[in-house]
Backbone of each chain as ProteinMPNN parsed JSONL, in Angstrom:
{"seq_chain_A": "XXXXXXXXXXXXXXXXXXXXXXXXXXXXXXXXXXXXXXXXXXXXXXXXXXXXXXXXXXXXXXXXXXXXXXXXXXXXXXXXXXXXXXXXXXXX", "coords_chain_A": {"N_chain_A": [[0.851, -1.194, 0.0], [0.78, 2.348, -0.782], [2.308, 5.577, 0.617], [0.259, 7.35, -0.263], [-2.404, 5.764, -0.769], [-2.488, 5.109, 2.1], [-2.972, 6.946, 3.567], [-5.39, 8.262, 1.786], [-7.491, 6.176, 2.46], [-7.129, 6.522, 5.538], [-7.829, 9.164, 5.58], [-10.628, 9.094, 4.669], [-11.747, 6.997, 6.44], [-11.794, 8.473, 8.976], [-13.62, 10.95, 8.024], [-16.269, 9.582, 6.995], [-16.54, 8.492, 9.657], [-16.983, 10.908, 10.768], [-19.06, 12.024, 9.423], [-21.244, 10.158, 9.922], [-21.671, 10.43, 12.637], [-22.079, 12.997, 12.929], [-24.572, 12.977, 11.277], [-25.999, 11.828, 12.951], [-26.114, 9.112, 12.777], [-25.786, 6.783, 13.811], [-27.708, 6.65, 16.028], [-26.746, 7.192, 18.482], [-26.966, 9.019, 21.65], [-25.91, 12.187, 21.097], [-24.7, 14.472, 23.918], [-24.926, 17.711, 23.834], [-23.388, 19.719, 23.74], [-20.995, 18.123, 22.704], [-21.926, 17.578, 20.059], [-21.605, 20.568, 19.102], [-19.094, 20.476, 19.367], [-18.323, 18.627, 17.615], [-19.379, 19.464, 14.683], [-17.839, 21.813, 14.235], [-15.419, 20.009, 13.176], [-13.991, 19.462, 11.045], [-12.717, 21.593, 9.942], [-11.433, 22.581, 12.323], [-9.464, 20.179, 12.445], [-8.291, 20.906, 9.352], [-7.263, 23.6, 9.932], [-5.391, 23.359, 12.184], [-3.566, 21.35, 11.073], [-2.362, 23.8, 8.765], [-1.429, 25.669, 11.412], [0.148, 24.195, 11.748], [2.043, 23.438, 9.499], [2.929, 26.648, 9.098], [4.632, 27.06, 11.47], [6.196, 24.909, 11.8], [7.494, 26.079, 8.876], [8.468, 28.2, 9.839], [10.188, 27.547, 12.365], [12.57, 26.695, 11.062], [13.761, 28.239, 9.049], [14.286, 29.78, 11.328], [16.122, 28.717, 11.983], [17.912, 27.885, 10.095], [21.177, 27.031, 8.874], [24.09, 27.583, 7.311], [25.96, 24.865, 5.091], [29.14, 24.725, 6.112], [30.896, 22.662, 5.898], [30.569, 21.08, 3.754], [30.337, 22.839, 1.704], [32.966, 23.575, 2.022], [34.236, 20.772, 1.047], [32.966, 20.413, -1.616], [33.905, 22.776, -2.87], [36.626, 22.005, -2.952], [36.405, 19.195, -4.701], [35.464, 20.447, -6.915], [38.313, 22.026, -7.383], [39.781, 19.304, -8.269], [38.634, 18.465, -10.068], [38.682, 20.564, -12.062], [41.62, 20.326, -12.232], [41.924, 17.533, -12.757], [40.829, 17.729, -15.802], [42.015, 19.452, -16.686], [44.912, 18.62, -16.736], [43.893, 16.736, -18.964], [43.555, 18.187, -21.349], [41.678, 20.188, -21.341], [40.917, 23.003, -21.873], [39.631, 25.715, -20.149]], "CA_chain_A": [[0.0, 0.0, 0.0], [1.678, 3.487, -0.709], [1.312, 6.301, 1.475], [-1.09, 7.766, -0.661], [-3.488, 5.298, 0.121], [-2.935, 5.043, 3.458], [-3.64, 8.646, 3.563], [-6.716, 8.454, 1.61], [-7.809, 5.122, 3.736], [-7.496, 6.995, 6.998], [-9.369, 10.351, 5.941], [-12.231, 8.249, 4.319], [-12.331, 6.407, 7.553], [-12.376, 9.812, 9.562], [-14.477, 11.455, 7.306], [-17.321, 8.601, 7.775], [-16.925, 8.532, 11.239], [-17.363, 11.987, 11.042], [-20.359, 12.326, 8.921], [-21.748, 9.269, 10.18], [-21.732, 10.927, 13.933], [-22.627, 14.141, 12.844], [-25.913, 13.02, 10.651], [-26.92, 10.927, 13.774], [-26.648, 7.768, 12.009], [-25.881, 5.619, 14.748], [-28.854, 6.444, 16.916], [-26.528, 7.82, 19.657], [-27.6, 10.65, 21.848], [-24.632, 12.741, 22.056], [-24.716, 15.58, 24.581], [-25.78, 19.56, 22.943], [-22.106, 20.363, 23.818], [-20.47, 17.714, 22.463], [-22.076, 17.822, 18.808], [-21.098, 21.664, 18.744], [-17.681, 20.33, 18.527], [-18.307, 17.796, 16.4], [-19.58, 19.681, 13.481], [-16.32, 21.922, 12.786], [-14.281, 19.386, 13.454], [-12.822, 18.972, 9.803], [-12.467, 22.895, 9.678], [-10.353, 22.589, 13.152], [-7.979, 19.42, 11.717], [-7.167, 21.836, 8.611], [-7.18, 24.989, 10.582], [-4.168, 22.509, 12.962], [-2.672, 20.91, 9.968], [-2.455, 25.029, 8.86], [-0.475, 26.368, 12.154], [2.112, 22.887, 11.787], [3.015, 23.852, 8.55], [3.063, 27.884, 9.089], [5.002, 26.636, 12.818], [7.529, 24.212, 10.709], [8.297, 26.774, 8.328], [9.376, 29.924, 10.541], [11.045, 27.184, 12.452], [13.64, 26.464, 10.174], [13.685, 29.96, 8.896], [14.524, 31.278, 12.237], [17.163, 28.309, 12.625], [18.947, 27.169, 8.482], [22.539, 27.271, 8.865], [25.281, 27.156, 6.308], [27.008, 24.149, 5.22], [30.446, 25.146, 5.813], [31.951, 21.929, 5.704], [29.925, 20.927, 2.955], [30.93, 23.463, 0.733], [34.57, 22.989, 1.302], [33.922, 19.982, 0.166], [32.641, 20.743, -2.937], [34.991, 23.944, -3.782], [37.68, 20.898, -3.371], [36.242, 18.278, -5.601], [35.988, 21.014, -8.091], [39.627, 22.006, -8.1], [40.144, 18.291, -8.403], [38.317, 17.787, -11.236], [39.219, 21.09, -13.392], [43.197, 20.213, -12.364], [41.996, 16.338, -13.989], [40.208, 18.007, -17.091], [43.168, 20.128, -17.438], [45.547, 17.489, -17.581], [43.516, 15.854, -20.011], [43.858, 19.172, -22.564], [40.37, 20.613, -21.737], [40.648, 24.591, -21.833], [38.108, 26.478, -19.192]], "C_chain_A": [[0.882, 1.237, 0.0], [0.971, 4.432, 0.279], [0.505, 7.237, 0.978], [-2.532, 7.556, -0.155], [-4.052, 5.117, 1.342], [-3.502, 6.353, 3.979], [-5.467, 8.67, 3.191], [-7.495, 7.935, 2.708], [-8.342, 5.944, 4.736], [-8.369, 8.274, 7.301], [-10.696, 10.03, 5.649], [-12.412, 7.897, 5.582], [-12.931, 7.66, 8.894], [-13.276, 10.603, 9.107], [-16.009, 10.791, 7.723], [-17.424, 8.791, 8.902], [-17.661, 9.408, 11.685], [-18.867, 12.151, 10.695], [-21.152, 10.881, 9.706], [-22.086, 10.03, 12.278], [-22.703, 12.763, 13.93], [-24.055, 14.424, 12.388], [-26.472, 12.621, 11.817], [-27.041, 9.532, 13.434], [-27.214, 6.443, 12.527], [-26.789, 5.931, 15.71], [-28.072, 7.097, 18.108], [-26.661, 9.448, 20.478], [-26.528, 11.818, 22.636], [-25.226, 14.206, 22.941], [-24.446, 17.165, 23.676], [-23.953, 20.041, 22.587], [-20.782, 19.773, 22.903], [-20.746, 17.383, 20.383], [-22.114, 19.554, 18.393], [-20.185, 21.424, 18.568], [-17.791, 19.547, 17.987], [-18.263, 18.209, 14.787], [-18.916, 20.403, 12.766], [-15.606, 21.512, 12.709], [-13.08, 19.144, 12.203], [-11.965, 20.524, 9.79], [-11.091, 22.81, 11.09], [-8.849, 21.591, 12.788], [-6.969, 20.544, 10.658], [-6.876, 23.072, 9.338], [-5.512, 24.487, 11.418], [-3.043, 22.343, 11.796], [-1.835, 22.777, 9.839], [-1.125, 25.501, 9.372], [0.492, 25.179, 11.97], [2.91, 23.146, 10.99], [3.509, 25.641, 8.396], [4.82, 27.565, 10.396], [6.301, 25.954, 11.887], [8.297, 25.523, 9.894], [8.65, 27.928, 8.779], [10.478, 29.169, 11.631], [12.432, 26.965, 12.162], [13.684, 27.479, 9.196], [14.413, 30.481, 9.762], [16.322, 30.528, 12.372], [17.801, 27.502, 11.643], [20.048, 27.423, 9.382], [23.34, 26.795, 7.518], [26.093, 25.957, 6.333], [28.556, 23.969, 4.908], [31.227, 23.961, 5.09], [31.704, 21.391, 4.089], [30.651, 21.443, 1.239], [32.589, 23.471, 0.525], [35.288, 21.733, 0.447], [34.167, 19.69, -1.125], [33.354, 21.527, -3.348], [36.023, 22.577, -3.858], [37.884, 19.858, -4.255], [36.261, 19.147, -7.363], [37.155, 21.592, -8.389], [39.947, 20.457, -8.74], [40.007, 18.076, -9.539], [38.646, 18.951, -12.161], [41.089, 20.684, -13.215], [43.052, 18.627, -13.569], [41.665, 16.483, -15.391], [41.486, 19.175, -17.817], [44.337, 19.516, -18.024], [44.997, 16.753, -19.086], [43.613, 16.738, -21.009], [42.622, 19.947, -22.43], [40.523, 22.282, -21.436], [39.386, 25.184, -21.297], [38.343, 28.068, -20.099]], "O_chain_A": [[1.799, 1.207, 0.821], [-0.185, 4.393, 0.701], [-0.014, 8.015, 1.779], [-3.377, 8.258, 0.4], [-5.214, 5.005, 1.735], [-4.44, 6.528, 4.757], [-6.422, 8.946, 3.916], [-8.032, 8.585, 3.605], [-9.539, 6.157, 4.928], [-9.099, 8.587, 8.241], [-11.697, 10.508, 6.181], [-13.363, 8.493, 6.088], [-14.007, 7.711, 9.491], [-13.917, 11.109, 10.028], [-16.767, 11.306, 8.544], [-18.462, 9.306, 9.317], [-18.577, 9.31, 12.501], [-19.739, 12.371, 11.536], [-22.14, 11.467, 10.149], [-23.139, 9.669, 12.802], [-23.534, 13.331, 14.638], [-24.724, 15.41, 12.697], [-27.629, 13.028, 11.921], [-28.004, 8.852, 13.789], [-28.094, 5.624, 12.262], [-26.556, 5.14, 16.624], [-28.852, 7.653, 18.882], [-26.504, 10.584, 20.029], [-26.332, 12.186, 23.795], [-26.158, 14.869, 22.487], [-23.525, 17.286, 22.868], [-23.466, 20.517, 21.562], [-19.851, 20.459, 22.479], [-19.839, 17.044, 19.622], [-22.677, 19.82, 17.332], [-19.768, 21.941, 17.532], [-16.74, 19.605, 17.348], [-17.572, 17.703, 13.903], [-18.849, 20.371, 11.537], [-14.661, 22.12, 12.208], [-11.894, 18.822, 12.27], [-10.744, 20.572, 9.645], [-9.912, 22.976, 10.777], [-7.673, 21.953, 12.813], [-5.805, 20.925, 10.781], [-5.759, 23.471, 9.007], [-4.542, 25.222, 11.241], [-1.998, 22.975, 11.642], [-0.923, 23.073, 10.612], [-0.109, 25.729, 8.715], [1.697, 25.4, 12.09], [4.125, 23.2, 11.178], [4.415, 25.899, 7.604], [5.94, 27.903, 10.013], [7.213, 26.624, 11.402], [9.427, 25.914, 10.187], [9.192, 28.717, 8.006], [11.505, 29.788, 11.906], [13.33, 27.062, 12.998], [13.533, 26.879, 8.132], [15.157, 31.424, 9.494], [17.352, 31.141, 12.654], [18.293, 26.444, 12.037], [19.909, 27.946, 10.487], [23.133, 25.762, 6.881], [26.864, 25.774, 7.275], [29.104, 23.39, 3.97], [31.943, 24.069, 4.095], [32.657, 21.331, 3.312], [31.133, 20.883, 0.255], [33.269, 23.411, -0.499], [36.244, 21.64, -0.323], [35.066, 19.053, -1.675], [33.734, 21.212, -4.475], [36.163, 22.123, -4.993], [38.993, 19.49, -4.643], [36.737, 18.787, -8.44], [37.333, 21.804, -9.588], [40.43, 20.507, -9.871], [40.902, 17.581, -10.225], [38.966, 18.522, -13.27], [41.766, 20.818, -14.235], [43.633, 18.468, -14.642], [42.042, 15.641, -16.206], [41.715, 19.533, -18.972], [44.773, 19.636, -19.169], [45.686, 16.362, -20.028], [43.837, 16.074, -22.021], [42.339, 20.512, -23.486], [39.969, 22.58, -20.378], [38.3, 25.156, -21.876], [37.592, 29.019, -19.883]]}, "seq_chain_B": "XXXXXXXXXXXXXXXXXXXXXXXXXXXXXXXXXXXXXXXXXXXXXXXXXXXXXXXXXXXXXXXXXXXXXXXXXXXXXXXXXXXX", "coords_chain_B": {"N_chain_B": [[25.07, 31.553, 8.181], [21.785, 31.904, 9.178], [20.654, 34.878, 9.937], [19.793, 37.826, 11.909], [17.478, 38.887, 11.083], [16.439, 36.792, 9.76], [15.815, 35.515, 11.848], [14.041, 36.691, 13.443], [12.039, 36.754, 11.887], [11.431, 33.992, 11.453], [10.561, 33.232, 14.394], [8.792, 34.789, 14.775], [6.835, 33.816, 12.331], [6.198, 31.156, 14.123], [5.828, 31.956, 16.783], [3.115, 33.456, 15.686], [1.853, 31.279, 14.663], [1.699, 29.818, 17.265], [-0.25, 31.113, 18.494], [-2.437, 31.371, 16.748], [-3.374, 28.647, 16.632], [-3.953, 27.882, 19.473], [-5.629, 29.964, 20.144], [-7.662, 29.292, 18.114], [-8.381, 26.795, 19.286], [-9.416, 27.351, 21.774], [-11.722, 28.506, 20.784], [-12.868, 26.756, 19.195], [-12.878, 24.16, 20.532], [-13.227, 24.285, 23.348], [-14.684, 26.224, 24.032], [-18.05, 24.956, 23.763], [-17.903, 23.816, 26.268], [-17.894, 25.265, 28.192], [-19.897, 27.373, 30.145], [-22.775, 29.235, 28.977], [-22.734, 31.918, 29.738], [-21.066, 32.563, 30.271], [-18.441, 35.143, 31.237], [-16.322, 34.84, 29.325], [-16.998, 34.535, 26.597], [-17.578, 36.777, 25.527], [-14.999, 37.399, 24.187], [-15.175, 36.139, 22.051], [-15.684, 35.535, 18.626], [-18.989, 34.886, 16.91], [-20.458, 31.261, 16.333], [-20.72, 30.365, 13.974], [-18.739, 31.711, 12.244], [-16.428, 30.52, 13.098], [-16.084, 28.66, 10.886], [-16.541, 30.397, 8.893], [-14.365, 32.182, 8.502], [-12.009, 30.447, 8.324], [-12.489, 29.589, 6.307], [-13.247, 31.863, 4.097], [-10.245, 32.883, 4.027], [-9.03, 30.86, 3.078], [-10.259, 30.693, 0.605], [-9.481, 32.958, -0.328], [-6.391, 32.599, -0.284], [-6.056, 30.392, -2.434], [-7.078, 31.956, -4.959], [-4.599, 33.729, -4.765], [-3.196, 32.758, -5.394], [-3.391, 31.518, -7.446], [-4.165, 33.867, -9.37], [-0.873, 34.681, -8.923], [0.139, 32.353, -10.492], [-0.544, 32.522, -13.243], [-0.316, 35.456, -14.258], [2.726, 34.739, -14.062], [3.262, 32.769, -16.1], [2.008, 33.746, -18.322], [3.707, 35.952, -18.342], [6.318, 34.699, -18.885], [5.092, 33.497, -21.064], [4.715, 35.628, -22.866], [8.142, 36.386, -23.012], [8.966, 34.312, -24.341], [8.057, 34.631, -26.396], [9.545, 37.067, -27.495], [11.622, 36.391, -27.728], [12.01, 34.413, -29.879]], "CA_chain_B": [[24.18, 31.436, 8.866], [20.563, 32.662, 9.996], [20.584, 36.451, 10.689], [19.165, 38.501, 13.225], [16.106, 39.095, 10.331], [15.854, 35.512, 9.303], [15.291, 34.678, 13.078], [13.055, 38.119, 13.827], [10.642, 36.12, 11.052], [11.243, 32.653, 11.643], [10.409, 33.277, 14.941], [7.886, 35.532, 14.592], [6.147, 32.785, 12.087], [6.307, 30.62, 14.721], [5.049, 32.112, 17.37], [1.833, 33.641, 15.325], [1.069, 29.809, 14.258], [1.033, 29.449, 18.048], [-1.46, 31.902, 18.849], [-3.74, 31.297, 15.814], [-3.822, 27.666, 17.246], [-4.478, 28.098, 20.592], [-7.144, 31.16, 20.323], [-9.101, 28.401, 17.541], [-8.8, 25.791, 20.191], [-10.417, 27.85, 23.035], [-12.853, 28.926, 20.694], [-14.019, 25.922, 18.657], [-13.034, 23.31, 21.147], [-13.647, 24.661, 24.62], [-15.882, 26.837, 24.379], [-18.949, 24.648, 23.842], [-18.255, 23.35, 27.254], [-18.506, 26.106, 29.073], [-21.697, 28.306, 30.37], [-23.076, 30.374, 28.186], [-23.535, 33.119, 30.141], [-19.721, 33.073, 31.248], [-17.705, 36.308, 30.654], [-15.593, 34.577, 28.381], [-17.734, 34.012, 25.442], [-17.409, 37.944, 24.843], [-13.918, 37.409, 23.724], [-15.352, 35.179, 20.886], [-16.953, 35.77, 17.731], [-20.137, 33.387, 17.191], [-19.653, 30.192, 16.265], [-20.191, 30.775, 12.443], [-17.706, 32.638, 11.84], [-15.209, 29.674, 13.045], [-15.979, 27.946, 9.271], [-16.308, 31.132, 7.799], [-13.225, 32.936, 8.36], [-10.474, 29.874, 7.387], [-13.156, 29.412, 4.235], [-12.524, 32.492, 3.662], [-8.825, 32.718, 4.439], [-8.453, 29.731, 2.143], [-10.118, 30.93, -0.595], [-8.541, 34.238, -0.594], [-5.256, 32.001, -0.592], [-5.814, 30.388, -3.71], [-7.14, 33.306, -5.285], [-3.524, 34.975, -5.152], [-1.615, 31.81, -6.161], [-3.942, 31.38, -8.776], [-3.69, 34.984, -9.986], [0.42, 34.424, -9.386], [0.298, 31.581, -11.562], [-1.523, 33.346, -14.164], [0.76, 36.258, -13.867], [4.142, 34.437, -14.62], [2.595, 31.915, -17.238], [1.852, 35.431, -19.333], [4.925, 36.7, -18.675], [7.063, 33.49, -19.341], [5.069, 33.3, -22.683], [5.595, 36.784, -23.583], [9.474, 36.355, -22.763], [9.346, 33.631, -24.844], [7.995, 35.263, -28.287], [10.091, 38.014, -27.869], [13.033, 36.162, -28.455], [12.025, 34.291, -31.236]], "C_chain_B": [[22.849, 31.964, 9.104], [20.404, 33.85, 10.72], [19.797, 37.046, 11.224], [17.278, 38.465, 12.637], [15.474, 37.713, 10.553], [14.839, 35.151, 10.75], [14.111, 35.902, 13.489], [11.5, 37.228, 12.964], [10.604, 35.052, 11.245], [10.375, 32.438, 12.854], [9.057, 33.891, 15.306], [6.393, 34.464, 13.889], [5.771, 31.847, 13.286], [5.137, 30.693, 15.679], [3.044, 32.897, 16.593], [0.865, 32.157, 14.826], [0.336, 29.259, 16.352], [-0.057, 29.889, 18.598], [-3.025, 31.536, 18.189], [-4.345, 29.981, 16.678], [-4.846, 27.358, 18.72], [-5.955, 29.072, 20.344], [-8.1, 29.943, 19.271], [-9.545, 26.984, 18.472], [-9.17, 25.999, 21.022], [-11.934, 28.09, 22.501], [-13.626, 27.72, 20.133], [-14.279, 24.741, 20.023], [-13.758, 23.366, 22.655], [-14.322, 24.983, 25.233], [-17.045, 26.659, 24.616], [-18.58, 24.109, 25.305], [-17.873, 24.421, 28.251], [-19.485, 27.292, 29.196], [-22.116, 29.281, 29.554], [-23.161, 31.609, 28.11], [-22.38, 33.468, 30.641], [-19.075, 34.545, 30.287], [-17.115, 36.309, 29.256], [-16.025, 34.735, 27.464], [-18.02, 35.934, 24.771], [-16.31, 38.498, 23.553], [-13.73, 36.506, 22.489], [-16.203, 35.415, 19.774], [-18.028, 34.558, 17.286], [-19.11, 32.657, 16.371], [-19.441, 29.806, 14.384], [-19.032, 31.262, 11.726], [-16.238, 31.235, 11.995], [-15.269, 29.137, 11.757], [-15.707, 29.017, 9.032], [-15.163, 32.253, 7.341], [-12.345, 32.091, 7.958], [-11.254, 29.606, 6.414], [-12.623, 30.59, 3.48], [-11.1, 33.329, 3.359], [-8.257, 32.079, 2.813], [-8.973, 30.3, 0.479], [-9.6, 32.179, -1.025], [-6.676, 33.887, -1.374], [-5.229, 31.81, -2.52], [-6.503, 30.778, -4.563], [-6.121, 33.747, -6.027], [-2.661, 33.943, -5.228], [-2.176, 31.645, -7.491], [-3.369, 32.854, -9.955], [-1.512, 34.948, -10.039], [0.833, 33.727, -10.357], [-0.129, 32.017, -12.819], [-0.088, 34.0, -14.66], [2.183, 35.55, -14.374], [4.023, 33.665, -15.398], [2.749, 32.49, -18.096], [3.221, 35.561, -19.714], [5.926, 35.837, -19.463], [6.548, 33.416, -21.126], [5.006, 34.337, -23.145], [7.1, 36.899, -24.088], [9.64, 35.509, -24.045], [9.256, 34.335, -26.442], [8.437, 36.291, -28.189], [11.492, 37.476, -28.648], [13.132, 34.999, -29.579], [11.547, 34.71, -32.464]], "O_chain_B": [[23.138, 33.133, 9.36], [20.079, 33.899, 11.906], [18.674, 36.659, 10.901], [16.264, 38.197, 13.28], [14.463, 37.432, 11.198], [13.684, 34.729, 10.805], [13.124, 35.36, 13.986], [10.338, 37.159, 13.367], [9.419, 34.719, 11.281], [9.461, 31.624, 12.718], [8.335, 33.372, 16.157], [5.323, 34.294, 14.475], [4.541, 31.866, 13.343], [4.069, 30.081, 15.688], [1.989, 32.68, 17.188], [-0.353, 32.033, 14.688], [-0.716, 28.725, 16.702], [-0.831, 29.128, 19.177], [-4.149, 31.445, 18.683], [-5.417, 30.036, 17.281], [-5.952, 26.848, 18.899], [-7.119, 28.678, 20.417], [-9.242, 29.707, 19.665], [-10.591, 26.337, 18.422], [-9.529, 24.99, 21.629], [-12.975, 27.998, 23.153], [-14.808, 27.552, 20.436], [-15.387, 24.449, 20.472], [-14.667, 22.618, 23.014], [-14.73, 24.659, 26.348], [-17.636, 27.457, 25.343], [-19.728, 23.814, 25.638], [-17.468, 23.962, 29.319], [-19.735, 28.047, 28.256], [-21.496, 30.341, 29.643], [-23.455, 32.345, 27.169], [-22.307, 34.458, 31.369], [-19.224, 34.835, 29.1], [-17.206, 37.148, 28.36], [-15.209, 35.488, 26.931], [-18.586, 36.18, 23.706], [-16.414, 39.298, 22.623], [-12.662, 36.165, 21.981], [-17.419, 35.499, 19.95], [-17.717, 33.371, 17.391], [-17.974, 32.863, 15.943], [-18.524, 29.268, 13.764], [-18.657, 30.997, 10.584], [-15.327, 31.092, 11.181], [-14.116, 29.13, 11.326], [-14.497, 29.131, 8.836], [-15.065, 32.92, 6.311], [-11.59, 32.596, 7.128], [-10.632, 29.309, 5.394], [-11.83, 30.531, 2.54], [-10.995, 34.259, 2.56], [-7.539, 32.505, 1.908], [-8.273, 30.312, -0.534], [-9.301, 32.325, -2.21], [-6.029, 34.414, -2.28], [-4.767, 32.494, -3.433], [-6.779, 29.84, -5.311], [-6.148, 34.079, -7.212], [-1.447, 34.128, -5.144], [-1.495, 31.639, -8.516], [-2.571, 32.867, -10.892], [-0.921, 35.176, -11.095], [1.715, 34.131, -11.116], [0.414, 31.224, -13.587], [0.875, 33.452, -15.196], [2.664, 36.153, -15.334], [5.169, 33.591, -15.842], [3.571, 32.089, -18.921], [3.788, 35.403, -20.796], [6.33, 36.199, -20.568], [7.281, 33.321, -22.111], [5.323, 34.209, -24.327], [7.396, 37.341, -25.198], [10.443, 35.947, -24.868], [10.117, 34.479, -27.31], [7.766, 37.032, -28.908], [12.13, 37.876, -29.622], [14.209, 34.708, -30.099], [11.958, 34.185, -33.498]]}, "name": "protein", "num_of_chains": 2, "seq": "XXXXXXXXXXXXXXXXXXXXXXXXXXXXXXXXXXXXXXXXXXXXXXXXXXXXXXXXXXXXXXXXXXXXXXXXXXXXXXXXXXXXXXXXXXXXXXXXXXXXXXXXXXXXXXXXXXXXXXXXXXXXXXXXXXXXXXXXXXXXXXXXXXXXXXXXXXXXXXXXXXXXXXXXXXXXXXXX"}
């Protein structure tokens, strides 16, 4: 199963639950208070989802860093390789 | 590294995700369980308004990605028949 599906899967199954609780389906007699939060409940998941990803991205915003070593790295592999392409006759 | 700005906004993001959160979880979640008649419930706009402000949030959103996309599509195929 990819996690596509499992994705879909699990909001279909929440979804149902949801609507299935919210129409009354199952005969149960929820309390006045407790089907006021029921019925924005999808609006509160995305409204959550929302601040995680707003929250994530000022996270790592407030706290990237440079990869020093990284890049020395890399400036080094590229002398390496124009000193080998030079040997070989290749004109930069 | 991450300069004084980066972190002034990162941070800043941050904390306004926590606020939004919290203030929609006093108001959608909490609120139905307590009294109706308590003080609190001044500090809340009805309960409509909890759909209808991230509806309209959201569709405002893609709105102005839509119109962005638009917008550099144009331009990109302008750019393009100029230079051939």
């Amino acid at each position: 199963m990819t996690k596509l599906a499992q994705w879909l899967w699990a909001l279909a199954l929440l979804g149902s639950t949801w609507a299935a609780l919210t129409m009354g389906a199952l005969g149960l007699e929820l309390p006045s208070s407790c089907r006021e939060v029921l019925w924005p409940l999808p609006a509160y998941l995305l409204v959550s989802a929302g601040c995680y990803a707003l929250g994530t991205v000022g996270y790592r915003v407030a706290t990237f860093h440079d990869c020093e070593d990284a890049a020395r790295e890399l400036q080094s592999q590229i002398q390496e390789a124009r000193a080998d392409l030079t040997r070989r006759g290749l004109r930069f | 590294m991450a300069t004084g700005t980066d972190q002034v906004v990162g941070l800043g993001l941050v904390a306004l995700s926590l606020i939004i959160f919290t203030y929609y979880t006093a108001w959608v979640i909490l609120l139905p369980f307590i009294d109706s008649q308590h003080v609190i419930h001044k500090y809340f706009l009805p309960r409509a308004y909890a759909i209808a402000i991230p509806l309209a949030a959201g569709h405002l959103l893609l709105l102005f990605v839509g119109i962005f996309i638009t917008y550099v599509m144009l331009k990109n195929q302008n750019d393009t028949k100029k230079t051939q």
